[in-house]
C-alpha positions as CSV (number, residue, x, y, z in Angstrom):
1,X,13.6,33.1,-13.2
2,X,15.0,30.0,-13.7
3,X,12.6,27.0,-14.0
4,X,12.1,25.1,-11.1
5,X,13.9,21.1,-10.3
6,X,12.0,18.1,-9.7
7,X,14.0,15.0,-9.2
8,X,12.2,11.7,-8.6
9,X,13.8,9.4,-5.7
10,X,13.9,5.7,-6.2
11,X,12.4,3.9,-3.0
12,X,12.6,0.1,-2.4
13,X,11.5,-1.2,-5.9
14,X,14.8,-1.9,-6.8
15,X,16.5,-5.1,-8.3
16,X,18.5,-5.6,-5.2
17,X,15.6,-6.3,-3.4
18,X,13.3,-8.1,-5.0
19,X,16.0,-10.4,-5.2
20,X,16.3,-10.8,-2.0
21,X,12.9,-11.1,-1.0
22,X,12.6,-14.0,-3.8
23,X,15.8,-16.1,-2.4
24,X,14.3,-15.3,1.3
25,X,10.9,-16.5,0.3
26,X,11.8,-19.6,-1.4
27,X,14.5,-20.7,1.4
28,X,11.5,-20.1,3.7
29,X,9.2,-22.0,1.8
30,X,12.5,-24.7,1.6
31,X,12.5,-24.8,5.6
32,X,8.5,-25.2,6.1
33,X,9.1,-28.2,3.5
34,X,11.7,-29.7,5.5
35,X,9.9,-29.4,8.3
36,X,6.6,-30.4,7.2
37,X,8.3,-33.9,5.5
38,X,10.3,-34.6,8.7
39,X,7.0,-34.6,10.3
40,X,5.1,-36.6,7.9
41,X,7.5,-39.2,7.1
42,X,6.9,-38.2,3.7
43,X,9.6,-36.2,1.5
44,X,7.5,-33.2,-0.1
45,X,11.2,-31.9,-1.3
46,X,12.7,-33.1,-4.4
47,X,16.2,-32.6,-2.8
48,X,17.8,-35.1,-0.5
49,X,15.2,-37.0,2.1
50,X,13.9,-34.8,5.0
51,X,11.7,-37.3,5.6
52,X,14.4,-38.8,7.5
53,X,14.9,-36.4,9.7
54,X,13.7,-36.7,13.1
55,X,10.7,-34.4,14.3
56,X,12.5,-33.1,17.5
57,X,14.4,-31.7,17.5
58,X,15.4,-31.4,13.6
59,X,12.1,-30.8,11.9
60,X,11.0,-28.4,14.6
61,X,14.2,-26.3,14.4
62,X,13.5,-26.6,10.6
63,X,9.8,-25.2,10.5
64,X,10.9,-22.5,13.4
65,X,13.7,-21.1,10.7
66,X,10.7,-21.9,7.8
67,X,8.3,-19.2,9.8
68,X,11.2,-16.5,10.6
69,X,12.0,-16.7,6.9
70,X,8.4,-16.5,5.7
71,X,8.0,-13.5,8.4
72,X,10.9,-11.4,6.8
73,X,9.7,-12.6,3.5
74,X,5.7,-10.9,4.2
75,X,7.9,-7.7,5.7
76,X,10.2,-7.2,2.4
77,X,7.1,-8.3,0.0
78,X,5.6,-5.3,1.9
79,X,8.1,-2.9,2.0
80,X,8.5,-3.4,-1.8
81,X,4.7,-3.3,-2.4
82,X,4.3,-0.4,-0.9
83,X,7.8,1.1,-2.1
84,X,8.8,3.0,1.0
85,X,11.2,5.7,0.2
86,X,10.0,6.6,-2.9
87,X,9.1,10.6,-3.2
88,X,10.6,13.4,-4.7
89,X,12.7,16.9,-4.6
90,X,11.0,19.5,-5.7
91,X,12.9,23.2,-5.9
92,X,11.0,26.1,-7.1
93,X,13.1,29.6,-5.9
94,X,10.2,31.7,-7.6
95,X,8.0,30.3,-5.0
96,X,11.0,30.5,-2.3
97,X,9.9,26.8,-1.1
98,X,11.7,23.5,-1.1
99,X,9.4,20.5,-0.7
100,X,10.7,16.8,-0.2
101,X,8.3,13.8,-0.5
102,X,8.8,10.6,0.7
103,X,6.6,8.0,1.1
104,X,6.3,6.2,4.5
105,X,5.0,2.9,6.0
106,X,1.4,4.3,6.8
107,X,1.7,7.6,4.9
108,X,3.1,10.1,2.8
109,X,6.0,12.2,4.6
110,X,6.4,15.7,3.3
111,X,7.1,19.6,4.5
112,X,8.2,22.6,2.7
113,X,11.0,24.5,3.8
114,X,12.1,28.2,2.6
115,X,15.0,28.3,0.0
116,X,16.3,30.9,2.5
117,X,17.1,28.5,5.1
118,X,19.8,26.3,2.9
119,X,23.3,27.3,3.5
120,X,24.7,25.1,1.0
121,X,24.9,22.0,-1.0
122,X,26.8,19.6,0.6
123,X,28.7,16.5,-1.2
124,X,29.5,13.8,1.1
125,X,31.9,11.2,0.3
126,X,33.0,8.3,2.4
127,X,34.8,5.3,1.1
128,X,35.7,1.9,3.0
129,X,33.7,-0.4,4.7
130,X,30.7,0.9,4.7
131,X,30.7,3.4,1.9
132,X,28.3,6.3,1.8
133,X,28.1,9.1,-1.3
134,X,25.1,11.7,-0.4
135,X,24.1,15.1,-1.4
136,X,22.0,16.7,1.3
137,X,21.2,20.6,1.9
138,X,23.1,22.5,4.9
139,X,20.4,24.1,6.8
140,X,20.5,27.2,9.1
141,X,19.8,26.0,12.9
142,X,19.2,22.2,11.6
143,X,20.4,19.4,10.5
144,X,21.3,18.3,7.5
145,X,18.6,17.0,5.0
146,X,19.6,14.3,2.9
147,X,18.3,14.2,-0.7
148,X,19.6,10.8,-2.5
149,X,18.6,8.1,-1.8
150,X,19.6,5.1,0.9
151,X,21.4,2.0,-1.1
152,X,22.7,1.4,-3.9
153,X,25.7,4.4,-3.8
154,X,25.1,7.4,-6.6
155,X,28.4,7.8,-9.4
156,X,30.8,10.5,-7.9
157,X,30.3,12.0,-11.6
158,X,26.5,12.1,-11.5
159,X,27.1,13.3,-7.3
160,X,28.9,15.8,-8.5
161,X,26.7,17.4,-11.4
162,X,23.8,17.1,-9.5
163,X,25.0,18.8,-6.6
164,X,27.2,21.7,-8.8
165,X,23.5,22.2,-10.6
166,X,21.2,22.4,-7.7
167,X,24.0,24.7,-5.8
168,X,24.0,26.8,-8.5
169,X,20.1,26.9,-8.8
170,X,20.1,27.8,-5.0
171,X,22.6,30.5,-5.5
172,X,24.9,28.7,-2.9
173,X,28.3,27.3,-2.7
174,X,28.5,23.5,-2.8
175,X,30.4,22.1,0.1
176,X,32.5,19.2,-0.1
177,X,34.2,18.4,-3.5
């Protein structure tokens, strides 16, 4: 019997977004500057001279953007901390059980399915606009359960050999090359 797979799936702790949460956080912490000098009458920015902006409605429209930024910025600092989407794959045919991990908000998502139930290993490839390359498992009577993961989009190459070598660890075709 062939040993079983365990492939690790990247959650939010990615590049892509802990760049973003750093330009979000310091345009927030720009804004709440802004704000905070139009109010004053003091400029707390090295930039330009908010302090010459008047407090309503400028510095208040200022400080309201300043507080949505710094509220997105605590949710992505968050969602990175905690790394939400992170889990794993795990396929073990000796045992006849498929387990997927991910990790949640507020908990660990998981549940085990029978190797039995997979009809195939589906490829899914869709270029344009919004571009989408997934492997996910074809399910008797279900859905079907996507394995990569959500973002940055997988090589067609690596797509491909992953989903030809978990097909033929199944013992099922693969579906959609």
């Amino acid at each position: 019997m062939a040993d079983p797979i365990d492939q690790q799936v990247l959650g939010s702790r990615r590049l892509s977004n802990l760049l973003m949460a750093v330009l979000v956080s310091i345009g927030g912490l720009g804004f709440l500057l802004t704000s905070a000098s139009s109010y004053f009458g003091k400029d707390l920015l090295p930039v330009g001279h908010p302090a010459a902006l008047v407090w309503v409605p400028q510095g208040l429209v200022m400080g309201a953007y300043g507080i949505a930024a710094v509220l997105l910025a605590s949710y992505l600092w968050a969602v990175i901390g905690i790394d939400v989407g992170a889990g794993s794959n795990y396929f073990d045919k000796g045992a006849d059980a498929i387990t997927i991990r991910r990790r949640g908000f507020r908990q660990l998502i998981s549940f085990t399915i029978p190797c039995t139930e997979v009809l195939s290993v589906k490829v899914e490839v869709r270029d344009g606009l919004n571009p989408r390359r997934r492997l996910a498992l074809k399910l008797r009577g279900r859905r079907d359960l996507p394995l990569t993961q959500v973002g940055e989009p997988v090589a067609l190459s690596e797509l491909e050999r992953s989903g030809a070598e978990l097909a033929r660890y199944l013992g099922v075709p693969l579906e959609g090359v």
